[in-house]
N, C-alpha and C positions, 0 to 999 in steps of 0.2 A: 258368724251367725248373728243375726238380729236378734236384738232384745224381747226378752219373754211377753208374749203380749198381756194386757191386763185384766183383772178380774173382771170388769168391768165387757169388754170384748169376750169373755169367756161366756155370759150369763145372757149377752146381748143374742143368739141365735139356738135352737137345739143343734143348729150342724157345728156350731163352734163348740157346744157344750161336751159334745159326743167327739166332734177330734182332739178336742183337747182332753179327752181321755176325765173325763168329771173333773177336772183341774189336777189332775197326777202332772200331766204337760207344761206348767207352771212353774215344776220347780226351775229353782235358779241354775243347776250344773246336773247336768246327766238326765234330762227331761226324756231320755228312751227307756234309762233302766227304770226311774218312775212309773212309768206305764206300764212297766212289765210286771213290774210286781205289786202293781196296780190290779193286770190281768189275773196275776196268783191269788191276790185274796180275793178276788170277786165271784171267781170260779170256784174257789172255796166255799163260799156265800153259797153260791144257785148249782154245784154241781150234787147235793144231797137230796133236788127236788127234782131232778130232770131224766131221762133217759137218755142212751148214746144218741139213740135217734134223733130226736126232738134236738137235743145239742145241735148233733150235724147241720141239721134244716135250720136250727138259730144263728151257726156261725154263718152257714153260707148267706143267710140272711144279711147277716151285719159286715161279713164282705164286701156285698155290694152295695147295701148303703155304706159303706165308709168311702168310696170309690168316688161316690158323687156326696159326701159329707167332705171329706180332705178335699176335693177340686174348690166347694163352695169357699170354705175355710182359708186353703191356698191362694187364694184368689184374692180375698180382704186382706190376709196378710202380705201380698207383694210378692210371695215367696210357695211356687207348689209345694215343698218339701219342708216347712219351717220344721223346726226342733221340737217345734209345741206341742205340734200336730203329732199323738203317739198313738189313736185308734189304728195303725197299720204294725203297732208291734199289740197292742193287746187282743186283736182278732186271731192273729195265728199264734200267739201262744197257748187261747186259750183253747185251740187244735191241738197242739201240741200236748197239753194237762190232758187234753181227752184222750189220747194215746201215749201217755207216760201211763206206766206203774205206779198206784196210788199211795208212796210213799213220800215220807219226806226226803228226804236222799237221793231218788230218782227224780223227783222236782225239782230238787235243787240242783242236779247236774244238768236237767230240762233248760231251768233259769240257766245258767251260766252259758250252756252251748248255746242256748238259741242267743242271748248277747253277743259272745265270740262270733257268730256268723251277723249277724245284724249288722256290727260294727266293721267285720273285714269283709265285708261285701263279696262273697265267693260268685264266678260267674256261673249262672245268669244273674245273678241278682245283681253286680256291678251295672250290666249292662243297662237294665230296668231303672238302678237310680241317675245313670247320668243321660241315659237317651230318651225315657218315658217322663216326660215334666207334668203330671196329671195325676190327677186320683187312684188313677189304673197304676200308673208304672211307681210309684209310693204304697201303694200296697203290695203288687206284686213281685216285691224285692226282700218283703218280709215274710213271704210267704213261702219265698224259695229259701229264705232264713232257718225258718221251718222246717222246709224238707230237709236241711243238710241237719238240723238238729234231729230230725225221729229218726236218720240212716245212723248218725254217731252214735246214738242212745241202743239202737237195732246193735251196733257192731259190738256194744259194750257190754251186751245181756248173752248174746251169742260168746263173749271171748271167756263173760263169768261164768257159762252152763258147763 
């Protein structure tokens, strides 16, 4: 992986400010879970002011700009995919919060599975990170990240009723 890029490149664009996840993306080792739980307290923040609704219409909002924020982003950095770049784990996690159980506990097993999947790339989402080199196929790999997290999260409320 290439070196983390610099503050400096961070503050230089809103598209770089917003992939690099407010500089969560900066850290030095593990710049995914960063963002991720970058996404946990931030939805913490604005999920006591918002509706389901209004959520839904803001993630899908920030979907697709992140689509064409990570393309711009990817593009400066040499790299579609850099490690920096964490707006495609904090968009669909924060799907994920919206369809967890508002506990700590079920967030936290939220956090962990949507990691576990992020990181072992279950198919489609393998497919997504090595054949889509864009905005699209970087986002769309965490989003099936996602889906395999709220099916594990489903099977695990079903096996506790």
């Amino acid at each position: 992986m290439r070196p983390a890029p610099s503050r400096k490149f961070l503050l230089a664009s809103p598209a770089h400010f917003l992939a690099l996840g407010c500089g969560s993306g900066l850290a030095p080792k593990a710049p995914g879970t960063f963002g991720t739980l970058f996404a946990w307290g931030s939805f913490l923040l604005f999920r006591p002011y918002c509706s389901d609704a209004l959520l839904l219409g803001l993630f899908a909002a920030a979907y697709l700009l992140g689509i064409w924020i990570i393309d711009i982003t990817g593009r400066a950095l040499g790299d579609p995919d850099h490690g920096s770049i964490v707006w495609d784990e904090i968009v669909p996690f924060w799907l994920v919060l919206l369809l967890t159980p508002d506990t700590f506990f079920w967030q936290l097993a939220a956090f962990m599975l949507f990691r576990y999947f992020d990181i072992t790339k279950p198919q489609p989402a393998r497919y997504f990170d090595t054949h889509v080199k864009n905005g699209f196929g970087v986002m769309a790999d965490d989003l099936v990240a996602a889906g395999y997290t709220l099916l594990a999260l489903a099977l695990v409320k079903i096996a506790l009723s």
